[in-house]
FISEVO-359243 format. One record per residue (C-alpha): x, y, z. Coordinates in nm, 2 decimals, always signed. Last residue first. Example, Ala and Ser with C-alpha at 12.3 -4.5 7.8 and 13.67 -1.06 7.14 Angstrom:
BEGIN
xx	yy	zz
+1.37	-0.11	+0.71
+1.23	-0.45	+0.78
This chain:
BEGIN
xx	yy	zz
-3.06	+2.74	-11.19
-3.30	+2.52	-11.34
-3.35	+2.26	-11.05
-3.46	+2.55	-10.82
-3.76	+2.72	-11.09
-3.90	+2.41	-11.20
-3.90	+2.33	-10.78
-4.13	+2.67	-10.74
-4.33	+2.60	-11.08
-4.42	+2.28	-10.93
-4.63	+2.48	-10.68
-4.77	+2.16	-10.50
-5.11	+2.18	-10.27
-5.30	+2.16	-10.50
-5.09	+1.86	-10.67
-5.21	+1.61	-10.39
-5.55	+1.54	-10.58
-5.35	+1.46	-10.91
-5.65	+1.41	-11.17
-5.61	+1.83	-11.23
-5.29	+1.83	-11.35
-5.33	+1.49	-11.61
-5.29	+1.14	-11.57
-5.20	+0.92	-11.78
-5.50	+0.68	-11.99
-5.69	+0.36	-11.89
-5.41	+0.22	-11.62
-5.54	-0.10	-11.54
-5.66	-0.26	-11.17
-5.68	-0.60	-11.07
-5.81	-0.67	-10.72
-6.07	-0.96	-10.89
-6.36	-0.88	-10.71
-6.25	-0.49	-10.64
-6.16	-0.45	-11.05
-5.99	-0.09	-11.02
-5.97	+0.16	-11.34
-5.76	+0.43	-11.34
-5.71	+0.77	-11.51
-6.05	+0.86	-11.32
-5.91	+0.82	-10.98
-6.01	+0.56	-10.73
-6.34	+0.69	-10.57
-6.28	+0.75	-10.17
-6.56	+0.51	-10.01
-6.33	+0.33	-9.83
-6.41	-0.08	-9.91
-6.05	-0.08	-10.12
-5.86	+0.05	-9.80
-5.99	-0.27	-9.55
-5.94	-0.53	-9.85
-5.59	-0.43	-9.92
-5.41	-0.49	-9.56
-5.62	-0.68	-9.31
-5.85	-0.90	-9.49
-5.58	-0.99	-9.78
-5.33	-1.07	-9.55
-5.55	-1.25	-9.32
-5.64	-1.48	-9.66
-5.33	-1.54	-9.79
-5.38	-1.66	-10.07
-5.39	-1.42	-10.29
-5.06	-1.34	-10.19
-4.98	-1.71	-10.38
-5.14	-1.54	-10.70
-4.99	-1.21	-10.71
-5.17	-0.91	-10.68
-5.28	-0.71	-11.00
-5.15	-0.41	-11.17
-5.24	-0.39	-11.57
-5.08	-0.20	-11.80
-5.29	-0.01	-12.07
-5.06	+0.34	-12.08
-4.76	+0.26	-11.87
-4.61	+0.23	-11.55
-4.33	+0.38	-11.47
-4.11	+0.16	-11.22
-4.00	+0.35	-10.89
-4.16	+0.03	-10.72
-3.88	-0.21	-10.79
-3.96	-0.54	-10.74
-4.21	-0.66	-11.08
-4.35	-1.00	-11.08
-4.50	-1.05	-11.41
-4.83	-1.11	-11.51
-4.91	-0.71	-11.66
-4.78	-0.57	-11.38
-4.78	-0.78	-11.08
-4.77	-0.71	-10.74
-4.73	-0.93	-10.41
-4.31	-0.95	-10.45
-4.21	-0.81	-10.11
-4.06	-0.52	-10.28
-4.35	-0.39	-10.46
-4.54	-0.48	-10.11
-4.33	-0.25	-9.88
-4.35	+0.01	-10.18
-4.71	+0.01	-10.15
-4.68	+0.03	-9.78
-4.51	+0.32	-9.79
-4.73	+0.46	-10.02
-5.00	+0.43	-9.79
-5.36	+0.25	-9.72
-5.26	-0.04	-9.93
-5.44	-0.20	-10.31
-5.61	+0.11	-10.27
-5.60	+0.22	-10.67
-5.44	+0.51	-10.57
-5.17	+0.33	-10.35
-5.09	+0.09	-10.60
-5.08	+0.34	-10.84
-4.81	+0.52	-10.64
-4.57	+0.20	-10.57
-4.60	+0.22	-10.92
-4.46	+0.53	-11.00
-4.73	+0.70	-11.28
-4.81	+0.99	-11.02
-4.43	+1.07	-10.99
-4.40	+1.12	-11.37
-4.72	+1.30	-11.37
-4.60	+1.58	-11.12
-4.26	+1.58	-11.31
-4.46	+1.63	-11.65
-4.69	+1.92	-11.49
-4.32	+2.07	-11.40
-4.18	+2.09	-11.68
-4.45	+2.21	-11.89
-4.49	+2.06	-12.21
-4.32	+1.84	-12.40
-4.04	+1.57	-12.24
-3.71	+1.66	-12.20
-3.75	+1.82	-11.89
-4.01	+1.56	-11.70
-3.63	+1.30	-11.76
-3.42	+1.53	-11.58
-3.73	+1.57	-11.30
-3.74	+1.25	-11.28
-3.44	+1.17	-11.22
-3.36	+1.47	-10.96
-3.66	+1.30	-10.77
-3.49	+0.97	-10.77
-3.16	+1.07	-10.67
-3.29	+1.32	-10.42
-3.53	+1.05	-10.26
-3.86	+0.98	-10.32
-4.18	+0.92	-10.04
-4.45	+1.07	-10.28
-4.61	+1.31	-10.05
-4.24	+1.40	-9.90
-4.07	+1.44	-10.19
-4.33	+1.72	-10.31
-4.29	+1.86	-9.96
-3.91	+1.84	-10.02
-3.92	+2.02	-10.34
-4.20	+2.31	-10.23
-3.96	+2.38	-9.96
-3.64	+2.42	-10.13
-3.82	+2.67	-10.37
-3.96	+2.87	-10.10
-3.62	+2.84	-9.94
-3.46	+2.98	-10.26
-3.69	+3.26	-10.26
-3.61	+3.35	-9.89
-3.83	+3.29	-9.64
-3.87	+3.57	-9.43
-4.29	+3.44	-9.38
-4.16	+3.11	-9.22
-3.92	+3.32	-9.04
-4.15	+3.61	-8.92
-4.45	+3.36	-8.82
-4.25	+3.18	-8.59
-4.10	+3.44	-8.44
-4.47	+3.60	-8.38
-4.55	+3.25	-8.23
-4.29	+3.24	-8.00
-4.41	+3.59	-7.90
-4.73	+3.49	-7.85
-4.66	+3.14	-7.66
-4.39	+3.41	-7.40
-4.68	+3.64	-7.36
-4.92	+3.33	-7.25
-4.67	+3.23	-7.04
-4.63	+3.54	-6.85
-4.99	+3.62	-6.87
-4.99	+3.24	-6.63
-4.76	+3.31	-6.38
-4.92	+3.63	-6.34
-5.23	+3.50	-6.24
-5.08	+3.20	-6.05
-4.93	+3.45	-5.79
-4.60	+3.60	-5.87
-4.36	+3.60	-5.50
């Protein structure tokens, strides 16, 4: 019969040694799966999917410069993600909820498709009849626009008005999730 000591060491032996594995196949990763992993976290902060991502990064290659810096920009200038950074919604999955609902406008007109680049001088601002709606407004872009997080420097956010224009693209070190993101890694998977 074990008594609640041992009961317990046993356990604790068997969380270590989970552990241990744990740490031997995230550390065993191959290069490949480094690579793979860096892709589908960057997929993962900016909610794409393959299609898109692959898009992107076809389209980051052909421009100049450093393939991956492009891609990270690319993904920045989405509009469901300048919706999110200028806290028009508290994620990008609500951003892109909204895109497709038809409450933003860039530059006056309704736009659906929140994969859409945005451009250098556009404006983003919420349509007239979600205007509105005055529980909407409380509850989903007035509670993330009174945070105190700054909205980034590339942008500019009217709170009175909720209109916000892009003032230049964004470079490496305006993208606060990029950190975190060795684009080199995903540079290196889609070029084999």
């Amino acid at each position: 019969m074990t008594t609640g000591k041992n009961k317990g060491s046993a356990t604790k032996n068997h969380e270590r040694e989970k552990s241990v594995s744990e740490e031997r196949v995230s550390r065993n990763l191959s290069e490949y799966g480094k690579q793979l992993k860096e892709k589908q976290k960057a997929k993962r902060i900016y909610g794409t999917r393959e299609r898109a991502f692959r898009r992107l990064f076809k389209a980051a290659t052909k421009q100049k410069g450093s393939p991956g810096q492009a891609l990270l920009v690319s993904l920045e200038c989405r509009l469901d993600n300048v919706v999110f950074r200028l806290k028009m919604a508290k994620t990008r999955k609500q951003a892109r909820q909204m895109i497709v609902h038809g409450h933003i406008l860039v530059n006056g007109k309704k736009v659906t498709a929140p994969s859409l680049q945005v451009a250098l001088g556009d404006q983003i601002s919420l349509h007239e009849s979600t205007l509105s709606m005055m529980e909407f407004i409380a509850q989903v872009v007035d509670k993330p626009m009174k945070m105190t997080t700054k909205t980034p420097d590339w942008l500019e956010l009217d709170r009175a008005n909720k209109i916000g224009r892009i003032l230049r693209l964004p470079v490496r070190d305006d993208i606060p999730a990029t950190p975190s993101i060795a684009e080199h890694l995903i540079v290196e998977l889609y070029s084999k």
